[in-house]
Backbone as a ProteinNet text record, in pm:
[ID]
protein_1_A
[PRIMARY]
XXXXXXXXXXXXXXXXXXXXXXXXXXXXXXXXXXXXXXXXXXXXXXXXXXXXXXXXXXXXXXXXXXXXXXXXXXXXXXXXXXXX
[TERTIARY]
888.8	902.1	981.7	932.9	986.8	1112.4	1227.3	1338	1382.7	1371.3	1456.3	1615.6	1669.9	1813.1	1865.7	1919.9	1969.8	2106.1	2198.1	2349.8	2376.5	2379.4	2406.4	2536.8	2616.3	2802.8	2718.9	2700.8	2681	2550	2461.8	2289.6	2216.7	2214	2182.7	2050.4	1938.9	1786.1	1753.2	1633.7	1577.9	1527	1459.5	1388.7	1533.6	1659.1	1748.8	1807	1802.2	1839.2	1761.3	1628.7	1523.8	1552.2	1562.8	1565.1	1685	1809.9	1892	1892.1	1779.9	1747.6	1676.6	1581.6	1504.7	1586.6	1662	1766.2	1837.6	1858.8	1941.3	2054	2060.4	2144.1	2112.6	2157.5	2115.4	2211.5	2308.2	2412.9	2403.1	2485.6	2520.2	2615.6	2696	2838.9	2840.7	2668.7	2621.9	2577.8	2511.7	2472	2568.8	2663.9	2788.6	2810.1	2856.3	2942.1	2835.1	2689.9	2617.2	2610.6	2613.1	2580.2	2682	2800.5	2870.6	2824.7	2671.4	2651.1	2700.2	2724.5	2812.9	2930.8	3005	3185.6	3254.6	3136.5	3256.3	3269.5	3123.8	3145.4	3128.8	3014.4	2988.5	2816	2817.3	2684.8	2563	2554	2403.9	2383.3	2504.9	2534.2	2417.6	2381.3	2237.4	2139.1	2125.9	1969.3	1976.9	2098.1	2102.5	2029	2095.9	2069.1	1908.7	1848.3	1747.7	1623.2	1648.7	1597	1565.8	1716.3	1701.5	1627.6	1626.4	1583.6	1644.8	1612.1	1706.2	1638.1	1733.1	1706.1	1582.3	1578.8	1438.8	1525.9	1567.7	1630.5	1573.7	1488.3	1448.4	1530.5	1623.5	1701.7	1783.8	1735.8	1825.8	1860.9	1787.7	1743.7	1897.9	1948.2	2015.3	2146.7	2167.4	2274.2	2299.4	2249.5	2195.6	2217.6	2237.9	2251.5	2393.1	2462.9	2613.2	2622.1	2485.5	2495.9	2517.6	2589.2	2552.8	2391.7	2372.4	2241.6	2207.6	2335.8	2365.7	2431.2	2417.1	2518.8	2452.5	2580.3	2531.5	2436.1	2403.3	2308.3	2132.7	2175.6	2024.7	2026.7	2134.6	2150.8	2108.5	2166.4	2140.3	1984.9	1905.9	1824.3	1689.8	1736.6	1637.1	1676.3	1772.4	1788.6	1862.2	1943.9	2002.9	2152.6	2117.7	2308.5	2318.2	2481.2	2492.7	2382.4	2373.5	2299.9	2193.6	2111	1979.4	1956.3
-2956.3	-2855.9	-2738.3	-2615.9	-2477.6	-2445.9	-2442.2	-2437.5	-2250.1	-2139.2	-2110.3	-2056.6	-2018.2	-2038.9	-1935.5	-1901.6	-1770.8	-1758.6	-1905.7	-1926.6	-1989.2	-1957.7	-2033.9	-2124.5	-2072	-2111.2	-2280.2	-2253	-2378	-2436.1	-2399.6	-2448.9	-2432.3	-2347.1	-2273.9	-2272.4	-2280.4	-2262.1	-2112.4	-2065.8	-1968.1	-2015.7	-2141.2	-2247.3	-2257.9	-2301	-2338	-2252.1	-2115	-2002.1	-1962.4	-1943.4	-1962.7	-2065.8	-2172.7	-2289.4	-2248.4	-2226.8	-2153.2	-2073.4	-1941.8	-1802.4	-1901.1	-2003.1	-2023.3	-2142.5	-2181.2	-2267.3	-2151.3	-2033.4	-1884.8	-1850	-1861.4	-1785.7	-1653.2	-1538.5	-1367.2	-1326.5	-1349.3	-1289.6	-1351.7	-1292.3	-1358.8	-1445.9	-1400.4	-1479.9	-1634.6	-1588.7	-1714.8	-1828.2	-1801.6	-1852.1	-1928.9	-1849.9	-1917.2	-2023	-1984.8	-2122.9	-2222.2	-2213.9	-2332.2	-2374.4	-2327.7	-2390.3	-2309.9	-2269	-2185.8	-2117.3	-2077.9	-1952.2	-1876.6	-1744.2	-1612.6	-1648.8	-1745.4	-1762.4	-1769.7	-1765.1	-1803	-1660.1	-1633.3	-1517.1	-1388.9	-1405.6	-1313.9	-1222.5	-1264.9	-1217.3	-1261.5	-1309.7	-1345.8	-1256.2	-1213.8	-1212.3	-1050.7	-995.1	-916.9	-963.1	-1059.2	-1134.7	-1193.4	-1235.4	-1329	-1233.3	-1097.2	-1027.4	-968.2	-958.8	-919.1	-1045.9	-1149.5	-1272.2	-1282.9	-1210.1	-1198.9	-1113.2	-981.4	-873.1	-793.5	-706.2	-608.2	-636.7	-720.1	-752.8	-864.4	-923.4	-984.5	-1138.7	-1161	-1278.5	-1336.4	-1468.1	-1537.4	-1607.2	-1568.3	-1596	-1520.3	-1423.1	-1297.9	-1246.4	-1244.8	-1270.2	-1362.9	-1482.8	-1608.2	-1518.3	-1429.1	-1381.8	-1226.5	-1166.4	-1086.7	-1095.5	-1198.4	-1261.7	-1346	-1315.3	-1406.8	-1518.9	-1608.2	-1708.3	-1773.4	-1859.6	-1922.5	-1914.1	-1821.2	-1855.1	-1944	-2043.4	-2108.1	-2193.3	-2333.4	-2460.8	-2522.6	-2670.4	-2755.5	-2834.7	-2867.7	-2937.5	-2867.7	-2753.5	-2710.1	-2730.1	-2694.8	-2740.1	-2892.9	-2973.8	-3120	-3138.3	-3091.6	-3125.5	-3068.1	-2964.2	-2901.5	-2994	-3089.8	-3126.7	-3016.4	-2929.9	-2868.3	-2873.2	-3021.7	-3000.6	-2945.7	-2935.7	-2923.1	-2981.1	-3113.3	-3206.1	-3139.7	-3047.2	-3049.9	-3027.6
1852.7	1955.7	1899.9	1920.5	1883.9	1996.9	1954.1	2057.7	2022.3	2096.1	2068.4	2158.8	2014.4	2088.1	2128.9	2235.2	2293.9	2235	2247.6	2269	2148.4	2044.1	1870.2	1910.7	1965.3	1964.6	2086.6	2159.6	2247.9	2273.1	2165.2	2156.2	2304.9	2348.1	2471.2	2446	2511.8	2457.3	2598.5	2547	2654.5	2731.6	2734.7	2825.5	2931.3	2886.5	2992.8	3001.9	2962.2	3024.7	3124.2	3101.2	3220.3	3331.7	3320.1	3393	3507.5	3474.5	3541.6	3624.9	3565.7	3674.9	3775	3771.3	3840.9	3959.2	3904.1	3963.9	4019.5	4066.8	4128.5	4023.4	3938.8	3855.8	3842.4	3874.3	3884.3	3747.3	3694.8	3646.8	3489.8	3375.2	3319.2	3342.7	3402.5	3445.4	3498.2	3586.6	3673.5	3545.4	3457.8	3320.2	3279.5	3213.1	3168.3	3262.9	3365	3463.3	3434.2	3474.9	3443.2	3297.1	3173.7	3087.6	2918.8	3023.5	2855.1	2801	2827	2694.3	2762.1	2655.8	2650.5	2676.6	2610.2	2699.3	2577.7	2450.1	2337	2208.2	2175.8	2086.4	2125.8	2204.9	2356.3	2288	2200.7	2125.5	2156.2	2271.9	2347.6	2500.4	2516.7	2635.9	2704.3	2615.3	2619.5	2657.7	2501.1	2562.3	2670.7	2745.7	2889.2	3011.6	2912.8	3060.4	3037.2	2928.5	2893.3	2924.5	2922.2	2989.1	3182.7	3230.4	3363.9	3407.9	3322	3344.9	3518.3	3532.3	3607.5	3822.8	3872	3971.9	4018.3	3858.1	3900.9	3962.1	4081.5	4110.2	4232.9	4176.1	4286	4423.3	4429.8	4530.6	4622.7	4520.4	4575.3	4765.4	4837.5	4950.5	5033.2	4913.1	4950.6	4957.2	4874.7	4764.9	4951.3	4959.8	5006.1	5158.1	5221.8	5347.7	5301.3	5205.5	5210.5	5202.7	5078.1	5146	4938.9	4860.1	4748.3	4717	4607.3	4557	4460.9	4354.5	4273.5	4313.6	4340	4413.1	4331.5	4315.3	4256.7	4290.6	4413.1	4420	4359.8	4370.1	4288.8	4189.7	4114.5	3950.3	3964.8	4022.6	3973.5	4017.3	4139.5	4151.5	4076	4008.4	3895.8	3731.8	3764	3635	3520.3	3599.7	3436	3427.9	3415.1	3381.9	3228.3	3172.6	3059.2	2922.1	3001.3	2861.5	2876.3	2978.6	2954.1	2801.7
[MASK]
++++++++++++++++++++++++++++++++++++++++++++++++++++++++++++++++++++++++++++++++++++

């Protein structure tokens, strides 16, 4: 399998950088908390946002009405914890 890596410092893949937005992560910031990339050298932290691209957030709507667009239970129930 062709992995590639967004996050070198914490083996971050674009698949689970993706996996994340789609789980409501909008932010880089939101990224990090789920999975450490961008927290250590800070040299991905572009492509994170170049991955999200500019307002494209499926949850946004959640975010928008005051409400968590990122909880753990979505994380766990999409399967992306750390180990993913």
């Amino acid at each position: 399998m062709n992995r590639v890596y967004v996050c070198s410092c914490f083996g971050v893949t674009e698949k689970q950088v993706k996996d994340h937005a789609a789980a409501g992560a909008c932010t880089p910031r939101q990224i990090a908390s789920a999975s450490k990339a961008g927290t250590d050298c800070g040299s991905c932290v572009r492509r994170i946002q170049s991955i999200l691209g500019r307002g494209n957030c499926p949850r946004r709507e959640l975010l928008d009405q005051g409400m968590p667009a990122l909880t753990s239970d979505a994380v766990e129930s999409e399967g992306l914890s750390e180990a993913a």
